[in-house]
N, C-alpha and C positions, 0 to 999 in steps of 0.2 A: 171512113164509113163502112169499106168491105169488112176491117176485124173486126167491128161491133156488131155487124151482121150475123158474123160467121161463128162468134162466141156462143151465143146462144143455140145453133143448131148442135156444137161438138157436146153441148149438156143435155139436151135433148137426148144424143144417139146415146151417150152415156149412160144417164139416168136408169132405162131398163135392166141396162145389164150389171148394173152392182146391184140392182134388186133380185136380177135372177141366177147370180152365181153364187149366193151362201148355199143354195138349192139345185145347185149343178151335178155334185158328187151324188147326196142321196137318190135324186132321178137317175142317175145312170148306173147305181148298183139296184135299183127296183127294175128297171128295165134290164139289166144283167138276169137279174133274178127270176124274172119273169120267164123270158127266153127259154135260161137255162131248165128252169122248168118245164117247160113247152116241148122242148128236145131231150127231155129224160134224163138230163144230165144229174138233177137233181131227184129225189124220190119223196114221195107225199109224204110218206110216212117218217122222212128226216126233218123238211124243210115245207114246208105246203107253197105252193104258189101264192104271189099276192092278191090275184084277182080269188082265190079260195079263201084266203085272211079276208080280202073285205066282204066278200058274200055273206062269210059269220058273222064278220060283224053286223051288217045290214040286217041278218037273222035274230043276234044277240039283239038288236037297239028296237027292229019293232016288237017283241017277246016283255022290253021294258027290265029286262037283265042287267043290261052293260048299263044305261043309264043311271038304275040305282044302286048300282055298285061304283058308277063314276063318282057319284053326289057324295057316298060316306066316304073315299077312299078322299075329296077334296073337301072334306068337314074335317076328319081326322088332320090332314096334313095341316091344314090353312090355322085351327086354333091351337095344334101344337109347336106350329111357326110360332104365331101373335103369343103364345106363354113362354117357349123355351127363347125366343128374342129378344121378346121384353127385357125376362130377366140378367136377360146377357149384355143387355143395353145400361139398366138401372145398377150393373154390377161394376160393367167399364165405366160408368160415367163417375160411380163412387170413388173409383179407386186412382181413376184419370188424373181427379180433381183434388182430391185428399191423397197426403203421404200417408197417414197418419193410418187410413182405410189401406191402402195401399201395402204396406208393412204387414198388416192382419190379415186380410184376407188375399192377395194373389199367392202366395204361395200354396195357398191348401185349395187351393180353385185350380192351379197348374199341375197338382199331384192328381185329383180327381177329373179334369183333362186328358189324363195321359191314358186313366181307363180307355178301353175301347166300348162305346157304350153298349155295344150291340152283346157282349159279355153280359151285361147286366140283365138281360132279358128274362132268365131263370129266377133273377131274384126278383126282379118287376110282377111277377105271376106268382110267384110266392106272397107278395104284399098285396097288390091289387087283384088276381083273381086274370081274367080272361075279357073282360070287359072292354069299352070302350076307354077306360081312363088309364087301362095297362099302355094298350096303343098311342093314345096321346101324350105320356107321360115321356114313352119311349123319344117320340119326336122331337118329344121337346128339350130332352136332355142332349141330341143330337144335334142340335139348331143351336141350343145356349152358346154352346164353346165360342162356333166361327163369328159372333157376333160379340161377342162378351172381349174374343181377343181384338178384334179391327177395330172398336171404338175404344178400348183401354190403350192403344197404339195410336191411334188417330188424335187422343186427346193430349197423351201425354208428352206425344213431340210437338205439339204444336210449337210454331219457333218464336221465341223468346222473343225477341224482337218488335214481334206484332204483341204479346204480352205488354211491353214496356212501352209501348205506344199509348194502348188501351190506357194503362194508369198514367201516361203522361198527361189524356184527356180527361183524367178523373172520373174512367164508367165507372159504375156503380158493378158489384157482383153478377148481376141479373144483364146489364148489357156486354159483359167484359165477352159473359157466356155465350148468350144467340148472337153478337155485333162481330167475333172473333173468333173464340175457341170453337164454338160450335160449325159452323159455317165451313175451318181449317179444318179441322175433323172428319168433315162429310163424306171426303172421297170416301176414306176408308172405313166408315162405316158403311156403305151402301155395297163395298169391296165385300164385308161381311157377311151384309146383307144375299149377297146374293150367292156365296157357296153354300150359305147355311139355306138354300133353295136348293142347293144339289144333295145335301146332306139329308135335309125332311126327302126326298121323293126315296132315296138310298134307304131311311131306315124304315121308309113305310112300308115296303116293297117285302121285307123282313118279316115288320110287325104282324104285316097280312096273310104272313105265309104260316103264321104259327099259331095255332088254336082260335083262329077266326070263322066266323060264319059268313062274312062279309067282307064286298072292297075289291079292288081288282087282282089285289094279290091273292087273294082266297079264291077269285076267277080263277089265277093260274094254276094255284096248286092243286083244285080239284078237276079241272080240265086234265092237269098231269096224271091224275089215277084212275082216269077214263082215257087215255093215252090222244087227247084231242089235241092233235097238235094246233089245229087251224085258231084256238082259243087261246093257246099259251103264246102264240107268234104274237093275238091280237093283244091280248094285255101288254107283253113286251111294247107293241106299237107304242100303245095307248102313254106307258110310264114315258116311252120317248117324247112322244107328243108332249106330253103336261110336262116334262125338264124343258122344250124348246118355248113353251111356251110362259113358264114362269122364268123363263132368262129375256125373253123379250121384254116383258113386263117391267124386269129389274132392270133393264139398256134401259128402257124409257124413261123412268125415276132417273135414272142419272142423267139422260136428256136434261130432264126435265129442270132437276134441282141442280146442277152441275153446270146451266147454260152461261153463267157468267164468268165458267173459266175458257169456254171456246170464244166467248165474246171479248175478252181480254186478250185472248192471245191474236185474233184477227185484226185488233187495234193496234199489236205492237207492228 
């Protein structure tokens, strides 16, 4: 009766502290930071204080600034994901499944892979001009790859094994897909899924800095030619923020979709 007591309070005392130690290092180089600033170690003009970064920001968000530059910089990224993933999804899934697709087009998909897409940018402004569709275009070709390689991977090992099961049961094409293949595959698409989140916030950051009017990378770069450091720190935040918070988003889908392999493993 004492260790069925005493189990639940050791989860208790626990519980807090794996919530508050992914967030341990960053508070204590903000509190470094701070300090060092407080004591002059640091100079405004290199590095601003943080309680100076949020004051701007607090400046920037009631002015209605930062917000609508939040809104297009996560319009930009978000439908340059859903186009450059799509495609990267409907290209692994073609090629996963089919030799025949497979033979034809991975090859010229891993030659134009291996560009670096951010190169392409001069000739993206040559085609489309300066507009919004240069930008999302950019994303999207940045997004396709990491997505387009984890489910062409994900699908096409899937192991044999559970194949020959499937048609030992007689599925039909359509359950072989979502009852098996699909399901095997999942880690590593959501694997895809979720660099090609590091990838979109990486080539926005670019996009926005180049012949924009807009977005918070068009914050930085014209805060930089007014030498305001307190603005360039804050968009820096800001990009960090929105990577921390679309990695959370993607743990969770994998919570979420992924729960029956922790549930398996807890039964063995």
């Amino acid at each position: 009766m004492q260790n069925s007591v005493a189990l639940p309070k050791k989860k208790a005392l626990r519980l807090p502290v794996t919530k508050l130690l992914p967030f341990l290092i960053p508070i204590i180089l903000v509190l470094f930071w701070q300090v060092a600033s407080s004591l002059g170690w640091l100079s405004s003009s290199v590095l601003p204080s943080p309680l100076a970064v949020l004051q701007d920001g607090i400046e920037l968000t009631q002015s209605g600034e930062l917000p609508k530059n939040l809104s297009i910089s996560l319009y930009r990224a978000t439908l340059g994901l859903l186009i450059g993933g799509g495609i990267g999804f409907i290209l692994g899934f073609i090629n996963g499944m089919s030799k025949t697709c497979r033979l034809l087009f991975d090859s010229s998909i891993q030659m134009f892979r291996n560009i670096p897409h951010l190169a392409l940018i001069p000739l993206i402004i040559l085609w489309l001009g300066i507009n919004e569709s240069a930008k999302i275009s950019l994303v999207a070709i940045g997004t396709m790859f990491p997505v387009y390689i984890n489910t062409f991977h994900g699908i096409s090992s899937v192991d044999p094994d559970l194949i020959e099961m499937g048609e030992s049961y007689e599925l039909s094409k359509r359950q072989m897909f979502f009852k098996i293949i699909f399901p095997a595959a999942l880690p590593q698409i959501l694997v895809g899924i979720r660099y090609a989140l590091g990838v979109m916030w990486t080539t926005l950051i670019v996009a926005e800095t180049i012949s924009a009017s807009s977005g918070i990378g068009y914050m930085a770069n014209n805060a930089e030619d007014f030498m305001d450091m307190e603005t360039v720190i804050l968009c820096i935040v800001v990009y960090a923020v929105l990577g921390k918070i679309s990695d959370l988003v993607a743990k969770s889908f994998e919570s979420l979709l992924l729960e029956w392999q922790t549930t398996g493993r807890s039964n063995v």
